[in-house]
N, C-alpha and C positions, 0 to 999 in steps of 0.2 A: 504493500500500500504506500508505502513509504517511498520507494522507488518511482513509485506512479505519479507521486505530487512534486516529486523533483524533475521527473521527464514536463510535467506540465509548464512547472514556475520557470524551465529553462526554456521551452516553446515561448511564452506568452514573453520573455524577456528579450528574446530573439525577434519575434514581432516586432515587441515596442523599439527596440534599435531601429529594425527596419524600417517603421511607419516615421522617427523620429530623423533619421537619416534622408526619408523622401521628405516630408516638410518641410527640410533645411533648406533643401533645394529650392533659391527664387525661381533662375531661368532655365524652365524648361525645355527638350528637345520638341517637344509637344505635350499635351494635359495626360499627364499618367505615366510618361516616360522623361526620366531625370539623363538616364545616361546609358549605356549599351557598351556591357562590358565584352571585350574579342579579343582572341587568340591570334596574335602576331607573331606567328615564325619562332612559337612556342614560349611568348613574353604574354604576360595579358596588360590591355590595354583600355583605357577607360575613355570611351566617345561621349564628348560630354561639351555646354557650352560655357563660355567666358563667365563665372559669376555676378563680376565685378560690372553693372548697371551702367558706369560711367566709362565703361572702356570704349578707346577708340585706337582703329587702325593709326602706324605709324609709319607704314610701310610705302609699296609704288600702287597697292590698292586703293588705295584712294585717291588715287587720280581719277577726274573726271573722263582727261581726254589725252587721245595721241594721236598721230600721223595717222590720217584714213583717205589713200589705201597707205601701207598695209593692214593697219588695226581697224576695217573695216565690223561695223555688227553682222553676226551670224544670226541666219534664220532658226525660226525654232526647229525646222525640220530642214537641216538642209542637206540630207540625202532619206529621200524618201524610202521608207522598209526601214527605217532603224527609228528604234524609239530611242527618243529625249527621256531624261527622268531625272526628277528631282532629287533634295539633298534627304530627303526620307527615305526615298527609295535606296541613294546612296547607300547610306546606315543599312538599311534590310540587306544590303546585297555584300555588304563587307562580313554581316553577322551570319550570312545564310552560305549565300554559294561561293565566297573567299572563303569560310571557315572550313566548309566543307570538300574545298578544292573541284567543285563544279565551276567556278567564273575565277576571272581575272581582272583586278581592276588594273588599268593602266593608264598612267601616266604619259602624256605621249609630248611633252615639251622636252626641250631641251633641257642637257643635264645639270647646266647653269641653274634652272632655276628648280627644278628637280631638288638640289643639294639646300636652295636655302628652304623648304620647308613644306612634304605634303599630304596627303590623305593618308592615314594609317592604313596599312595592309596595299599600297598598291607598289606597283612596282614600273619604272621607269623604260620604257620603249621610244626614243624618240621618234619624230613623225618621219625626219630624215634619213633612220634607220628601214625603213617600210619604202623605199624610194621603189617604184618601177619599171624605171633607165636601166637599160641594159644588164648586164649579169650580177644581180645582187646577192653574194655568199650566206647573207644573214638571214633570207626570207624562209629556207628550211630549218634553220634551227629555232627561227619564231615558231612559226609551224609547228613543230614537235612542241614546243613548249606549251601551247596552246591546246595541245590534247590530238591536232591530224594528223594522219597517218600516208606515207606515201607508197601507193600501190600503185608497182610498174609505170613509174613516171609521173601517175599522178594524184592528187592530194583527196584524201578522201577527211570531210569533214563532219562527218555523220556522227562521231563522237567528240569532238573538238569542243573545249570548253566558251561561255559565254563571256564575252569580255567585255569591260564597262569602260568608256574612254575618256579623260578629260584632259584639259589646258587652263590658261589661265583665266577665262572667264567669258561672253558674251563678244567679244574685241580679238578674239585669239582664233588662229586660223589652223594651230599644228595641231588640235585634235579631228578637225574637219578634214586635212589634208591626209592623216593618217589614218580615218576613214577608208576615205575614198581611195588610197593606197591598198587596202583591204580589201575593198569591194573588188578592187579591178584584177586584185592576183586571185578571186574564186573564192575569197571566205564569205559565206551567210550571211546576208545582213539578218537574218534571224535570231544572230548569233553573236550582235552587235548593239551595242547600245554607248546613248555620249548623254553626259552628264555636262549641258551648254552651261551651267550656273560657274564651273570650276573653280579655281581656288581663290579666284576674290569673293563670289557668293559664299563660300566653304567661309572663308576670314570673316567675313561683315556679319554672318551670324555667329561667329564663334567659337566656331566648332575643333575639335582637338585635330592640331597638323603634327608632324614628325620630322623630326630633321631623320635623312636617310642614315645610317650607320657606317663608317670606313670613307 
């Protein structure tokens, strides 16, 4: 009996931390979710946004404007067959199919800016790596890494993982570019998806970035 009312007072104590630990939380990821804990490369990581009410970027995000062309705006759709999707969806997709190793999120700027700081769990592809001028070495070892399989010359993507792609924001062309890099060497655009908000949307709400490791 005795044992029964210690298992309980430890349950309802474990609760009360919990319920008392979500309260704490002002800013929300949304109403009911504080934070979205995930498995990074065997680290756990905590996605979560800025607390602090009065914070503001200090970074090149917050520039209004640049040179356009090149830093021309991207459409919300600007290769039709590939969904857009938001920074919620982001999160489900880092917790679900990166945990799982069914997707891949990628990164697809350059490694400059890659190094100062970005989405937990993705991993760096730049757009100029995916080029399809002339004889590119690197496009089968994406490929494999990606989950397709090369039978008799050619790339079967039937099991190929889903890959989620981003850049620097609504102004930024290298995830649109490496895209369409994608599409034209026979990967799925079903099998594709771009995250258009990228890593200024990802900053301006808050959200936990990474500096890469090494």
């Amino acid at each position: 009996m005795k044992t029964r009312k210690f298992l309980l007072v430890g349950r309802l104590l474990s609760l009360s931390l919990l319920i008392t630990t979500l309260s704490a939380v002002e800013v929300n990821i949304k109403k009911g979710l504080p934070f979205v804990d995930v498995d990074i490369n065997g680290e756990a990581v905590r996605i979560e946004r800025i607390q602090d009410t009065s914070n503001k970027l200090k970074n090149s995000y917050t520039k209004t404007s640049r040179p356009a062309p090149p830093f021309t705006i991207q459409p919300f759709e600007p290769i039709k067959g590939i969904e857009t999707v938001t920074e919620l969806d982001v999160i489900d997709f880092i917790s679900k199919e990166v945990n799982d190793n069914t997707g891949l999120l990628v990164d697809a700027r350059m490694p400059k800016w890659h190094q100062v700081g970005t989405i937990p769990g993705s991993i760096n592809i730049p757009f100029s790596i995916l080029s399809t001028k002339g004889e590119n070495p690197f496009i089968g070892q994406i490929f494999e890494l990606f989950g397709a399989k090369n039978s008799s010359g050619k790339w079967d993507f039937s099991e190929a993982q889903t890959v989620l792609i981003f850049d620097n924001g609504p102004w930024c062309q290298q995830g649109v570019r490496a895209m369409k890099n994608l599409v034209h060497l026979g990967y799925p655009k079903s099998k594709i998806k771009y995250y258009r908000g990228g890593m200024q949307y990802w900053q301006i709400l808050g959200l936990t970035t990474l500096k890469p490791q090494g």
